[in-house]
TILUMTI-64998 format. One record per residue (C-alpha): residue in three letters; y, z, x. Coordinates in steps of 0.001 Angstrom, whole numbers, padded with zeros to 6 digits, always signed. Last residue first. Layout:
ALAYZX...
This chain:
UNK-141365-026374+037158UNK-140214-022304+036291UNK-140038-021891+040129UNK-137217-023792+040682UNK-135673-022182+037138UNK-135886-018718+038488UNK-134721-019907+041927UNK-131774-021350+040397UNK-130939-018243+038594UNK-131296-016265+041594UNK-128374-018286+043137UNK-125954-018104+040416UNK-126794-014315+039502UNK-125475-013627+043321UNK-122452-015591+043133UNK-122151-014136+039675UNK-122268-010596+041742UNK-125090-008415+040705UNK-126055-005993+037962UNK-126809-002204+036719UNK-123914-000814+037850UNK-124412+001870+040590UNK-127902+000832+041244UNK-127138-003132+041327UNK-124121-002482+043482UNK-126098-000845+045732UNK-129220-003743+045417UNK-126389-006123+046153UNK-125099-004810+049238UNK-128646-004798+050989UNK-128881-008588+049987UNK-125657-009612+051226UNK-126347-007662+054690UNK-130244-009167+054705UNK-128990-012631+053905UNK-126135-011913+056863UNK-128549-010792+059624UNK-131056-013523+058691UNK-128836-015978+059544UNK-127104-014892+062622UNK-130813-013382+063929UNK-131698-017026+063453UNK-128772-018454+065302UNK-131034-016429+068623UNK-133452-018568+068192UNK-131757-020109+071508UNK-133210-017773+073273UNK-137051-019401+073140UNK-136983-022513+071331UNK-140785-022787+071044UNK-141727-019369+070837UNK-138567-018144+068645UNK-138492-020786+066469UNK-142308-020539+065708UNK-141932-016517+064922UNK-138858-016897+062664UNK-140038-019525+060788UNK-143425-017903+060248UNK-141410-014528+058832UNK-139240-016697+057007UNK-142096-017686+055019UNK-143436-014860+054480UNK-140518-013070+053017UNK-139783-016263+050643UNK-143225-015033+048945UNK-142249-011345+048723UNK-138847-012762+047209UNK-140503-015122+044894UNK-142938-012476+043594UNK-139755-009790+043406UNK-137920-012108+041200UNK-140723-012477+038701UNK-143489-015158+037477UNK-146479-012774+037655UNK-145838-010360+034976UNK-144728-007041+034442UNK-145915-005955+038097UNK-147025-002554+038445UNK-146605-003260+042092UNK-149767-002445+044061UNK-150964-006123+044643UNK-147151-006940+046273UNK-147843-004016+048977UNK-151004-005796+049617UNK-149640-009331+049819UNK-146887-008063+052174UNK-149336-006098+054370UNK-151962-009289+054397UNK-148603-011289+055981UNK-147591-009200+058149UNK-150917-009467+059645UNK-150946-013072+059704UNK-147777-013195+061812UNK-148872-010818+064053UNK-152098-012969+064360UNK-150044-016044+064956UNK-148276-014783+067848UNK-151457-014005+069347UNK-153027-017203+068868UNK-149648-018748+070341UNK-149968-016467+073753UNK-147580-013444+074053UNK-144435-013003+075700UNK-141464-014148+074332UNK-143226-015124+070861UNK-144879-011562+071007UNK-141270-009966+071548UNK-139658-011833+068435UNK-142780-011124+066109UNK-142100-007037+067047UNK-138428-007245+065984UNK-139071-009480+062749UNK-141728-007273+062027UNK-139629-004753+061688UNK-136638-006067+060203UNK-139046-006818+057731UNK-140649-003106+057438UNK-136777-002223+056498UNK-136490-004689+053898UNK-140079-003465+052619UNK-138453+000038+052656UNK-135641-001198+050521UNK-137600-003973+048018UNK-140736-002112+046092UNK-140528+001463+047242UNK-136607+002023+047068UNK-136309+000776+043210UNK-139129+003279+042311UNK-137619+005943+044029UNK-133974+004847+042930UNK-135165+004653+039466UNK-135589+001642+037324UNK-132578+000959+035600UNK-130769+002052+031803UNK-127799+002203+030502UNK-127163+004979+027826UNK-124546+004226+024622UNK-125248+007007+021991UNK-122545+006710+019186UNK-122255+009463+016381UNK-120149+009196+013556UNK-119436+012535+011918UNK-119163+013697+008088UNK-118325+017388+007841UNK-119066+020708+008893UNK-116547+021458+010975UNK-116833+022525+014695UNK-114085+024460+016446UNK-116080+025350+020174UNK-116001+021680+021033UNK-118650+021684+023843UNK-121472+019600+022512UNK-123871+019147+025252UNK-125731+016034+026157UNK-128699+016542+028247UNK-130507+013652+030235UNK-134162+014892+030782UNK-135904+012844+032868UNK-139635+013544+032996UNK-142406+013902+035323UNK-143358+016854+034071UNK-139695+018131+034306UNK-136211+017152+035899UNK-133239+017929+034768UNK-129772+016312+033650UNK-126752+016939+032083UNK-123616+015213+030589UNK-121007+016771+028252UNK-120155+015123+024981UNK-117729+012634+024650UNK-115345+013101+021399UNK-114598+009916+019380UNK-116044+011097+016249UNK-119367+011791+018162UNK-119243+010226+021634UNK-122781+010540+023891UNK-122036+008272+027123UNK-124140+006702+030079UNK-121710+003769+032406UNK-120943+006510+035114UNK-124318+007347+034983UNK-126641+004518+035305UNK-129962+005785+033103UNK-132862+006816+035453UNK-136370+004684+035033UNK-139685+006174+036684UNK-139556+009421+035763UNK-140196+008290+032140UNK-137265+009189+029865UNK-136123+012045+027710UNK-132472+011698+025938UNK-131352+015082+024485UNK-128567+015503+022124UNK-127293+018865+022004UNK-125699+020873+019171UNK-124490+018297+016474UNK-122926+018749+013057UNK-124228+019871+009648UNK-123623+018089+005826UNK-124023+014225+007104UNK-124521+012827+010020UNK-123856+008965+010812UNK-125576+007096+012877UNK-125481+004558+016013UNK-128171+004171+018947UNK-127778+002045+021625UNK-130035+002085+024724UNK-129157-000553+027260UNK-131043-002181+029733UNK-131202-003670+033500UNK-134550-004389+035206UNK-134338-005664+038497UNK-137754-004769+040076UNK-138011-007377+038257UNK-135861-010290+037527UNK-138755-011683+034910UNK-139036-008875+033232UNK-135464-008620+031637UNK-131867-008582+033684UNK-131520-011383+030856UNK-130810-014967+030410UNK-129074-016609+027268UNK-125946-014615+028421UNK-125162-016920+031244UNK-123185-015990+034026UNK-122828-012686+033350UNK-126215-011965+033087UNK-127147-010213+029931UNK-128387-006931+029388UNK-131872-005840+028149UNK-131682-004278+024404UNK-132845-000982+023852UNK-132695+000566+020236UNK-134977-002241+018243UNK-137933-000621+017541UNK-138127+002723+015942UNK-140708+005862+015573UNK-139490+008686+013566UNK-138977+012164+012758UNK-136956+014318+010386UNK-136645+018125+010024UNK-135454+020988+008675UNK-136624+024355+010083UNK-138303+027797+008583UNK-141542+025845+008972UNK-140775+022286+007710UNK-138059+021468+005632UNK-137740+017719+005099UNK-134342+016325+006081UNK-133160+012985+004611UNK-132787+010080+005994UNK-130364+006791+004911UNK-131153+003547+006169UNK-132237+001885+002648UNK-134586+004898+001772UNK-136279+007229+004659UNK-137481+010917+003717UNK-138372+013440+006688UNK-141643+014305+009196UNK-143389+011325+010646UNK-142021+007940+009670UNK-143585+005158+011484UNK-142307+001764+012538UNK-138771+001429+011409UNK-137354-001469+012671UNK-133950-000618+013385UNK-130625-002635+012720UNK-127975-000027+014133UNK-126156+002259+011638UNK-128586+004804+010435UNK-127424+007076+007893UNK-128326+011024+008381UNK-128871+013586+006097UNK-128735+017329+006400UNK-130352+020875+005363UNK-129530+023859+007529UNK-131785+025428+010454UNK-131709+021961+012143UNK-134515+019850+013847UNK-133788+015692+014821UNK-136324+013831+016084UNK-136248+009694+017504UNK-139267+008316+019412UNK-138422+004913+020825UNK-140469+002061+020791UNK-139876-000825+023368UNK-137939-003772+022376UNK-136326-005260+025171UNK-137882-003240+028011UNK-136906+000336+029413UNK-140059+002085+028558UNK-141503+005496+028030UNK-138680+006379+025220UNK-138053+009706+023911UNK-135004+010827+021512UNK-134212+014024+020836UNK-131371+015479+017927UNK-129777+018428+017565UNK-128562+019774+014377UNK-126106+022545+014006UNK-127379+025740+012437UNK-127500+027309+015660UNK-123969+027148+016622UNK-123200+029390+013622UNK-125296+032143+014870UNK-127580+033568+012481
């Protein structure tokens, strides 16, 4: 048997990104092993393997040793910068920023592949995802399958020992571009829109037909905002939909009654919707905002909240 074979590798599943969602942890190997779990897990279920006082040991299983579990505790959401009693958790949705950390030691074998499979609906943030055993990174891949993301991590040290190693598994975690791009850039975009086509009705159109565009938007915001999977009702995305409207109105009523000299508005609105386009890039390249930006969605959070 190939030498590389008898290494262990190890897959871990998650469906969720949330504080506190389960995680399904295997690890299959030709040879016996044990591991020793170094992060504070609550240990749900034990499928296949021994557990006692963090340590596992391998149960053989058709021609293959084996251990399986469920876990709680692996993702943690992260904290704002500005205050790290508040989290990029449910309540800044779409805006969901996480971190799966799991630490262990291996005993007796060494590590082939680690393999990290998601929903298709989160993506981990690259440049901030890493696999180290004893210091080493480990080579990052990804594929797509089922509706799955499969984030491989190769081990590409060609002189492996069999002997103790400490693994760390640090992957941060987002909603994925797709998902990100349905609820807040295209409805940006559909704004602008309707910001356009509100602008020539007030020029040109009577009142009750100004209102009607506006009312229309309106029932196409509050539909969109029905078909979010929504986490719960008091989020960032509710009180952006909401502010939406209302600057929709403002924006129609200035223009008919003030005519040209609306144009401040397109001032005002231009730079919100520059600042707020330049945020949701940073937020997909590194999971966060500005403080500035924390600062002021913060103080919505806690308007709200009363």
């Amino acid at each position: 048997m190939n030498s590389f074979n008898k290494g262990v590798n190890v897959y871990i599943k998650l469906n969720s990104i949330y504080r506190d969602s389960l995680v399904e942890i295997t690890f299959t190997s030709f040879s016996n092993f044990k591991v020793l779990l170094e992060n504070y897990l609550d240990i749900l279920e034990v499928n296949d393997g021994n557990y006692k006082e963090k340590y596992f040991f391998s149960e053989k299983i058709d021609k293959k040793y084996k251990l399986s579990f469920i876990a709680r505790g692996l993702i943690s959401e992260k904290e704002l910068s500005i205050n790290p009693i508040e989290y990029y958790g449910t309540q800044l949705y779409p805006f969901i920023s996480s971190k799966l950390e799991f630490n262990f030691k291996l005993f007796n074998s060494y590590i082939n592949t680690i393999i990290v499979d998601i929903s298709n609906n989160y993506r981990t943030i690259w440049n901030k995802t890493s696999v180290k055993v004893n210091e080493k990174e480990f080579k990052m891949m990804h594929s797509e399958e089922n509706e799955r993301i499969l984030y491989y991590f190769l081990n590409q040290d060609k002189d492996i020992q069999k002997n103790l190693l400490d693994c760390k598994i640090n992957a941060f975690l987002r909603l994925s571009g797709t998902e990100l791009s349905k609820i807040i850039d295209f409805p940006i975009w559909y704004w602008i829109l309707v910001l356009f086509f509100t602008t020539l009705a007030a020029l040109s159109a009577k009142l009750n037909t100004l209102l009607a565009i506006i009312g229309g938007s309106w029932i196409f915001i509050l539909r969109h905002w029905t078909r979010i999977n929504l986490p719960r009702f008091h989020t960032l995305i509710t009180y952006i939909y909401i502010s939406s409207t209302v600057a929709i109105f403002i924006w129609g009523i200035f223009w008919k009654i003030f005519n040209y000299w609306a144009l401040v508005l397109v001032l005002i609105y231009g730079y919100i919707i520059v600042n707020l386009l330049s945020e949701i890039k940073k937020f997909k390249f590194e999971g966060c905002f500005s403080n500035i930006t924390e600062k002021i969605i913060l103080r919505i959070m806690k308007k709200y909240k009363k």
